[in-house]
C-alpha positions as CSV (number, residue, x, y, z in Angstrom):
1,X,165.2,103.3,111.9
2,X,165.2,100.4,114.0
3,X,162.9,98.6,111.7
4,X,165.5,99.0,108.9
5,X,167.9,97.7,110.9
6,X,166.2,94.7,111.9
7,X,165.3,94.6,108.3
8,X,169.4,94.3,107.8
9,X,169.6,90.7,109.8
10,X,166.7,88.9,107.8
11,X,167.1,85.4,107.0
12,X,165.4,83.8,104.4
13,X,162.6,82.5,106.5
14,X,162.1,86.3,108.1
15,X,162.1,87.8,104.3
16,X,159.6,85.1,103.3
17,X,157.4,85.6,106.4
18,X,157.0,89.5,105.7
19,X,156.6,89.2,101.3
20,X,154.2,86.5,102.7
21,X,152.0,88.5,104.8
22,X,152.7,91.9,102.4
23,X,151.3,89.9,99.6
24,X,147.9,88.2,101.1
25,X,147.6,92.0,102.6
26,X,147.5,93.2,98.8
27,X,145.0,90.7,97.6
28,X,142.7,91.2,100.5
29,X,143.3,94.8,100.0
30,X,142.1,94.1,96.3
31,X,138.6,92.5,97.6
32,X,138.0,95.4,100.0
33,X,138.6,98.1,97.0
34,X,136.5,95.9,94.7
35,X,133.6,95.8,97.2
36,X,134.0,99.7,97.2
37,X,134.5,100.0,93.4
38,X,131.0,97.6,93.1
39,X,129.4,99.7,95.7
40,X,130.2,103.4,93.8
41,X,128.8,101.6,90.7
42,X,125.8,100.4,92.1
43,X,122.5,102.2,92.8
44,X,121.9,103.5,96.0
45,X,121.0,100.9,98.7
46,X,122.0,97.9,97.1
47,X,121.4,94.8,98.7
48,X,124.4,93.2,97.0
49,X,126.8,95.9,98.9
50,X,126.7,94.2,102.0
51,X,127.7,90.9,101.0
52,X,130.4,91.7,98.6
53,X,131.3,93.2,102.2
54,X,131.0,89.9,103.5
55,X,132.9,87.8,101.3
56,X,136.1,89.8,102.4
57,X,135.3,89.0,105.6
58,X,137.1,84.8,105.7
59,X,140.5,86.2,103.9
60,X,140.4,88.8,106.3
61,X,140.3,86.0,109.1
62,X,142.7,84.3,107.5
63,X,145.5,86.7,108.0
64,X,144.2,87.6,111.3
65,X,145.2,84.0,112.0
66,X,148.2,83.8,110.2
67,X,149.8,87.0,111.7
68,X,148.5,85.8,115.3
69,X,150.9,82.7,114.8
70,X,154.1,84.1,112.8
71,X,153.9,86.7,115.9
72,X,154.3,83.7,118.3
73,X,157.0,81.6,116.4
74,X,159.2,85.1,116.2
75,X,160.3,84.7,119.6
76,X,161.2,81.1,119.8
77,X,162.4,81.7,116.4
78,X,164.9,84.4,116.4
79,X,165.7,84.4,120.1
80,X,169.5,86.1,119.6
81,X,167.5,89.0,118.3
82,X,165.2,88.7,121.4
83,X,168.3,88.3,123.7
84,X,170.0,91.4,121.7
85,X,166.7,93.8,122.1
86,X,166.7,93.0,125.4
87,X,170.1,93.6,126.2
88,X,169.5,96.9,124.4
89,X,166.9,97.8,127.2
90,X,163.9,96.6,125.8
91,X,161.2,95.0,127.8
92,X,158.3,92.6,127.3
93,X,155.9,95.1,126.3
94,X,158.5,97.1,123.7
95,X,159.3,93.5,122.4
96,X,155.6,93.0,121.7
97,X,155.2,95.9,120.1
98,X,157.7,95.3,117.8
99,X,156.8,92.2,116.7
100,X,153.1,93.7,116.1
101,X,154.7,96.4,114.2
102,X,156.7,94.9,111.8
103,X,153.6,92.3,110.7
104,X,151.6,95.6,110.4
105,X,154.2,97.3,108.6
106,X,154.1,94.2,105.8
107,X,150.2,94.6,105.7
108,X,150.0,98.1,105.2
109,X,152.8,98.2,102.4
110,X,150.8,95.0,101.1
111,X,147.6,97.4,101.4
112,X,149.4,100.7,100.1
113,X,150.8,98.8,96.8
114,X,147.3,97.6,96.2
115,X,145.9,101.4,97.0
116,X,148.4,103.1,94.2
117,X,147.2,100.2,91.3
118,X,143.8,101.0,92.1
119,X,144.0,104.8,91.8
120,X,146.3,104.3,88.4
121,X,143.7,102.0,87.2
122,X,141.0,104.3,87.9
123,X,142.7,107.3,85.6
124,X,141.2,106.1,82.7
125,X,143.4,103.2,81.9
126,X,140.8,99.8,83.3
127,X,138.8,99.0,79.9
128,X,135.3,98.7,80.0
129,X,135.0,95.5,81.7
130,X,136.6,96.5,84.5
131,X,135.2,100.2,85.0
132,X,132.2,98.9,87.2
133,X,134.7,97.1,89.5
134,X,136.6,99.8,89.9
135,X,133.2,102.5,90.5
136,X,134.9,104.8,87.4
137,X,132.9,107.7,86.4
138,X,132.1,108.2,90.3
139,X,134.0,110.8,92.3
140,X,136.3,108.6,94.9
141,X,135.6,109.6,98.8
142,X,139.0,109.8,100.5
143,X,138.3,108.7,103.5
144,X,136.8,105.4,101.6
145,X,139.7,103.5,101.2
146,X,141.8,105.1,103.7
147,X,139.4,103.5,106.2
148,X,138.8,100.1,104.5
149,X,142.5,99.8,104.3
150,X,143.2,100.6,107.6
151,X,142.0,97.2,109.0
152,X,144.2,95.1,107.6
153,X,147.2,97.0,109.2
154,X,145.6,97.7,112.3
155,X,143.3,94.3,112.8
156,X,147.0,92.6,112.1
157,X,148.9,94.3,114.1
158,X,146.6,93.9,118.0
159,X,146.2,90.4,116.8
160,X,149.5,90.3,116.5
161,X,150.8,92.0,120.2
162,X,147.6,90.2,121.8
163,X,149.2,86.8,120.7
164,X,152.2,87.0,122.0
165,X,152.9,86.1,125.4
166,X,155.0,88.3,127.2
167,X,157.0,85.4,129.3
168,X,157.6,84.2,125.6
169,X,159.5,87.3,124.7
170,X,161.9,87.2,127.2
171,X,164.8,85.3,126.5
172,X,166.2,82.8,129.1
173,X,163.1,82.2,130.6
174,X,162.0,78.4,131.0
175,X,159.6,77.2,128.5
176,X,156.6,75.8,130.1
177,X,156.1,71.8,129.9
178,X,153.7,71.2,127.2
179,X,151.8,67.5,128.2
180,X,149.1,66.7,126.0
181,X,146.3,66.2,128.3
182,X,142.7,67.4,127.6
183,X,139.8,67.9,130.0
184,X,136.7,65.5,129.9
185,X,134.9,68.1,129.4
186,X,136.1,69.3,126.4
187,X,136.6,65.8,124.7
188,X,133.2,65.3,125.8
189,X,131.5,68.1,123.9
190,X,133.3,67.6,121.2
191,X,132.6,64.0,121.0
192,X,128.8,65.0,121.4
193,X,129.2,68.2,118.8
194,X,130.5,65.6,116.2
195,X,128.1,62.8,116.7
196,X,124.9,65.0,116.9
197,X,126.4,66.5,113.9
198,X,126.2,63.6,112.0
199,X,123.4,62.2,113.2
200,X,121.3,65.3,112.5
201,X,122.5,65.2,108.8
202,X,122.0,61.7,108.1
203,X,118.4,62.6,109.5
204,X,118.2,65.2,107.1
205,X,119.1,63.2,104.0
206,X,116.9,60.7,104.8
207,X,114.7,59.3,102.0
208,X,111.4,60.9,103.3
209,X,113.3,64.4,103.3
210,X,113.7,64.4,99.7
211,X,110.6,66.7,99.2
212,X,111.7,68.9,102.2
213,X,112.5,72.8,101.0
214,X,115.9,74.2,100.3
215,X,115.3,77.7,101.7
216,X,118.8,78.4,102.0
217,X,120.7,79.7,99.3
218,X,124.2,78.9,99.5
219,X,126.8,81.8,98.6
220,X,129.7,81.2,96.1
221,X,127.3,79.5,93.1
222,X,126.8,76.5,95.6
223,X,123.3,75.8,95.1
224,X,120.4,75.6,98.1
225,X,120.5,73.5,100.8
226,X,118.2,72.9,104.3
227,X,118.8,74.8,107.7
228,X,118.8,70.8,109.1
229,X,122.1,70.1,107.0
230,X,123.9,73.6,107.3
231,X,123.2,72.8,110.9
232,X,124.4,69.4,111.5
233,X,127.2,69.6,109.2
234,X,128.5,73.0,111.1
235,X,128.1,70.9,114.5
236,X,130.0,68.1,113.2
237,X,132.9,70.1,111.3
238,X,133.4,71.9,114.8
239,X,133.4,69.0,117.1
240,X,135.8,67.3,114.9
241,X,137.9,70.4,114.9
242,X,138.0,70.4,118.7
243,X,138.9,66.3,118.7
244,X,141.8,67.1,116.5
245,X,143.7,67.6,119.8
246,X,142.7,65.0,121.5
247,X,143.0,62.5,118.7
248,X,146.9,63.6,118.1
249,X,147.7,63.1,122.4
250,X,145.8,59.9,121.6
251,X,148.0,58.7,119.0
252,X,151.0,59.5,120.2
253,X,150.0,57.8,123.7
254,X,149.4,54.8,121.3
255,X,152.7,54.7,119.7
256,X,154.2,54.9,123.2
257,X,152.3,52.4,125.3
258,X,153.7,48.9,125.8
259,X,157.7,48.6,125.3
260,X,158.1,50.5,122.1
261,X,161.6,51.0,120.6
262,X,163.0,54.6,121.2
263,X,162.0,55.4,117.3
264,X,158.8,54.5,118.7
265,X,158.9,56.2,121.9
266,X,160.4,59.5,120.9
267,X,157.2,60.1,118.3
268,X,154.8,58.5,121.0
269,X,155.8,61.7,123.7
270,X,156.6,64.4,120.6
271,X,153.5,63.9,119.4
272,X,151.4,64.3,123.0
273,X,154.1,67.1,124.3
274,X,152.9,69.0,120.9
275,X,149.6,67.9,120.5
276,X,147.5,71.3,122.3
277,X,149.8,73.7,119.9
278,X,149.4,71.2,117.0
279,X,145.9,70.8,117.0
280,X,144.1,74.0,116.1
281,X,146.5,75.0,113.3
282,X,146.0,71.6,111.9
283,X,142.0,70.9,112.8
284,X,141.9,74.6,110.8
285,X,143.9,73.6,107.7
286,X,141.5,70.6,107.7
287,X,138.4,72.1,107.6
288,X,139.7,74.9,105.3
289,X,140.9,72.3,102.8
290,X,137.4,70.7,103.4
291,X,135.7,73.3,102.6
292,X,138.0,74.0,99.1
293,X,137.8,70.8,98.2
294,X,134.6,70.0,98.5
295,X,133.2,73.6,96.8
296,X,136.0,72.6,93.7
297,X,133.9,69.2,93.5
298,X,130.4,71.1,93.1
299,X,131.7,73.8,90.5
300,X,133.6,71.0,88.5
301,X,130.6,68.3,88.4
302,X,128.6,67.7,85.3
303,X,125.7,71.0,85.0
304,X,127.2,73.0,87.3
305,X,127.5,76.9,86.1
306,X,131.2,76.9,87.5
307,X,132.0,80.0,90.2
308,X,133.8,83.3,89.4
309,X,137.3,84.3,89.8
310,X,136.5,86.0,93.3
311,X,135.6,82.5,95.3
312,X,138.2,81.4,93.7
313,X,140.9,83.6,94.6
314,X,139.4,84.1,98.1
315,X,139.5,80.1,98.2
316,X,143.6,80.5,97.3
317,X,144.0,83.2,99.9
318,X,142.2,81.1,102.7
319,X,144.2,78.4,102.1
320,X,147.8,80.0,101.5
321,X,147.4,81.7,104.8
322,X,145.8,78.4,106.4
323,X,149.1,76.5,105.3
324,X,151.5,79.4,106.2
325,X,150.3,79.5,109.8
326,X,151.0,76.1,110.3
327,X,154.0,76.3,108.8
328,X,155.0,79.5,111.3
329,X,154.0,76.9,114.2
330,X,156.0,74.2,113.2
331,X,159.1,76.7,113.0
332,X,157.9,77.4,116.7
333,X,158.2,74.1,117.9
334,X,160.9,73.1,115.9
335,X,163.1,76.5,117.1
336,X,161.6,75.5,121.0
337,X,162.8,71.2,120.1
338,X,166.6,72.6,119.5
339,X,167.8,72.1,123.0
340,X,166.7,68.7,123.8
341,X,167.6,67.3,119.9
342,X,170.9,68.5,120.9
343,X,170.6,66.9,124.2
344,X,170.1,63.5,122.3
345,X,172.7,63.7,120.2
346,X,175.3,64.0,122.8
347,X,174.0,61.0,124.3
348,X,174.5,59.4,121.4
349,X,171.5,59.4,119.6
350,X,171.9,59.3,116.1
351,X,170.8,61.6,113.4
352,X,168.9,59.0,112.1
353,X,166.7,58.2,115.0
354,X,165.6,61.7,115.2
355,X,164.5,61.9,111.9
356,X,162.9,58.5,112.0
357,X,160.7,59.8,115.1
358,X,160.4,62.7,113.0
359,X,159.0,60.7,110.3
360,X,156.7,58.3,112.2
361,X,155.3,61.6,114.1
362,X,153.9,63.2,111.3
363,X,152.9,60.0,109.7
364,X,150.5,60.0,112.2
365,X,149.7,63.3,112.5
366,X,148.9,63.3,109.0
367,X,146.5,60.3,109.2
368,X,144.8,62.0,111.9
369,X,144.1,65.2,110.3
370,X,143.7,63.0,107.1
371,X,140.4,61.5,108.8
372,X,139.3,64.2,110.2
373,X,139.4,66.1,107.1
374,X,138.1,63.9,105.2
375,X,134.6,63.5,107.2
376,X,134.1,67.1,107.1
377,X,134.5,67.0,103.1
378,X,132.5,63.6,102.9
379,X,129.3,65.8,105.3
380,X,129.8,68.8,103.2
381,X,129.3,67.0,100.1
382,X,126.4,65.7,101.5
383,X,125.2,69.2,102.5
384,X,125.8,70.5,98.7
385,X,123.9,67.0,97.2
């Protein structure tokens, strides 16, 4: 009952967050049943049952990810309903749990809907082409799809109340000061994780490694490739992931330094202030859109035998959830920015300033996730040459 009742004081945003995460629930959903379908089909032992197990595994990820940040925009987001739960009696630990529970509420119903169409599918109404995808003719174990099913719920819902913080759900507590500063350490390894990255795939493209073997067969219809360039171009696309942090404190340290003009200056510190819960979200739409891109290019190009709907739609999931999270963090930050852009404007800043910093921020933001993102697609085309 007090779900429902939250339910009553949705907003648009809170509507769209939960259809959101109740529909990439149902497609995932649909992959997991399909893999079970395939494998009821199949002979005994198959090897291709395992990694049609497999490929669920990144859109599974994905909403792991996705849930883990709409559960920690919530609280920032909708702090009267955090202020009203607490008032009601409920502490840190209830809060969390109810977060967790609604997002695995939405992926269970997203999982159940999915559940029901298989079953009526299944009752001899799927034509032929379908039947093998759906294991027809082959008595249905319950507990099969009970218990794939189950981790989308469960694995979104702990992700969910892990992420969290519990100072985070208590209303009226200060929010810690963000400043964009990251160790040496880190910056170093991912400055050496990048370089030796590249390095070790320009080595491997290297004239005289034109007769080298391709022992590796690359999933998704993307051809063969050498463990040298898997290798170098994984080292590479995660040290640039881990720069993207550093790169955004950079620039906005650049857009500050000197006497900038307060358009200039309220970017410069925005940008650093923002840059450690900016830069995962972002280095990870990157590389998925890296990734997309770059397997788009080698099904597209001239000879190639194209890829089946499955990549594709696992490709579409990926990314939909990669976009929504950052989306949930930027209605974090911007929910968490309210007090001080109100602050400004009773000082007498202007509208307009703010949304010129605005403007200039993500201008660079975007370049910098644009370069990054871009490298990782130029290496990965290299790996797929």
């Amino acid at each position: 009952m007090l779900y429902l009742r939250l339910v009553r004081g949705y907003r648009v945003l809170d509507l769209g967050r939960w259809l959101l995460t109740a529909t990439a629930a149902a497609v995932v959903a649909a992959f997991l049943l399909r893999a079970l379908g395939r494998a009821l089909s199949d002979p005994p032992g198959a090897p291709a049952t395992v990694e049609r197990l497999l490929w669920c595994l990144p859109p599974v990820l994905a909403i792991i990810w996705f849930t883990a940040l709409a559960a920690r925009a919530l609280p920032a987001q909708r702090a009267e309903r955090m202020a009203g739960l607490t008032a009601a009696g409920a502490g840190p630990v209830r809060l969390r749990l109810l977060i967790a529970g609604e997002l695995a509420l939405a992926c269970a119903l997203g999982a159940l809907v999915t559940l029901l169409l298989f079953l009526v599918l299944r009752n001899d109404i799927a034509g032929p082409r379908l039947a093998p995808e759906l294991g027809m003719g082959v008595p249905l174990p319950p507990a099969a799809p009970v218990a794939l099913l189950a981790v989308l719920p469960l694995a979104g819902g702990l992700t969910a109340a892990g992420a969290v913080r519990l100072p985070e759900t208590l209303p009226g507590d200060p929010e810690p000061v963000l400043i964009g500063r990251f160790g040496p350490a880190r910056t170093t390894v991912a400055v050496v994780l990048a370089a030796g990255g590249v390095l070790t795939e320009l080595y491997a493209l290297r004239p005289a490694a034109a007769e080298d073997s391709r022992p590796l067969a690359l999933p998704a219809d993307l051809g063969h490739t050498s463990v040298p360039l898997l290798a170098g171009w994984a080292a590479a696309a995660l040290g640039l992931g881990l720069l993207t942090g550093p790169l955004l404190a950079g620039a906005g340290r650049l857009l500050a330094l000197g006497r900038p003009s307060p358009r200039r200056l309220l970017a410069g510190r925005g940008l650093t202030g923002n840059a450690r819960r900016l830069g995962t979200p972002l280095a990870v739409l990157a590389f998925t859109m890296a990734v997309v891109l770059t397997s788009v290019r080698h099904w597209v190009a001239p000879g190639a035998d194209g890829t089946g709907l499955v990549p594709a739609a696992e490709a579409l999931v990926v990314t939909g959830c990669a976009v929504a999270a950052l989306l949930a963090r930027l209605t974090e930050l911007r929910a968490q920015r309210r007090a001080s852009s109100a602050a400004l404007l009773r000082l007498g800043a202007s509208p307009r300033l703010l949304l010129g910093a605005a403007m200039l921020r993500w201008a660079v933001a975007g370049s910098v996730v644009l370069a990054t993102g871009a490298l990782t697609a130029v290496l990965g085309a290299g790996l797929l040459s």
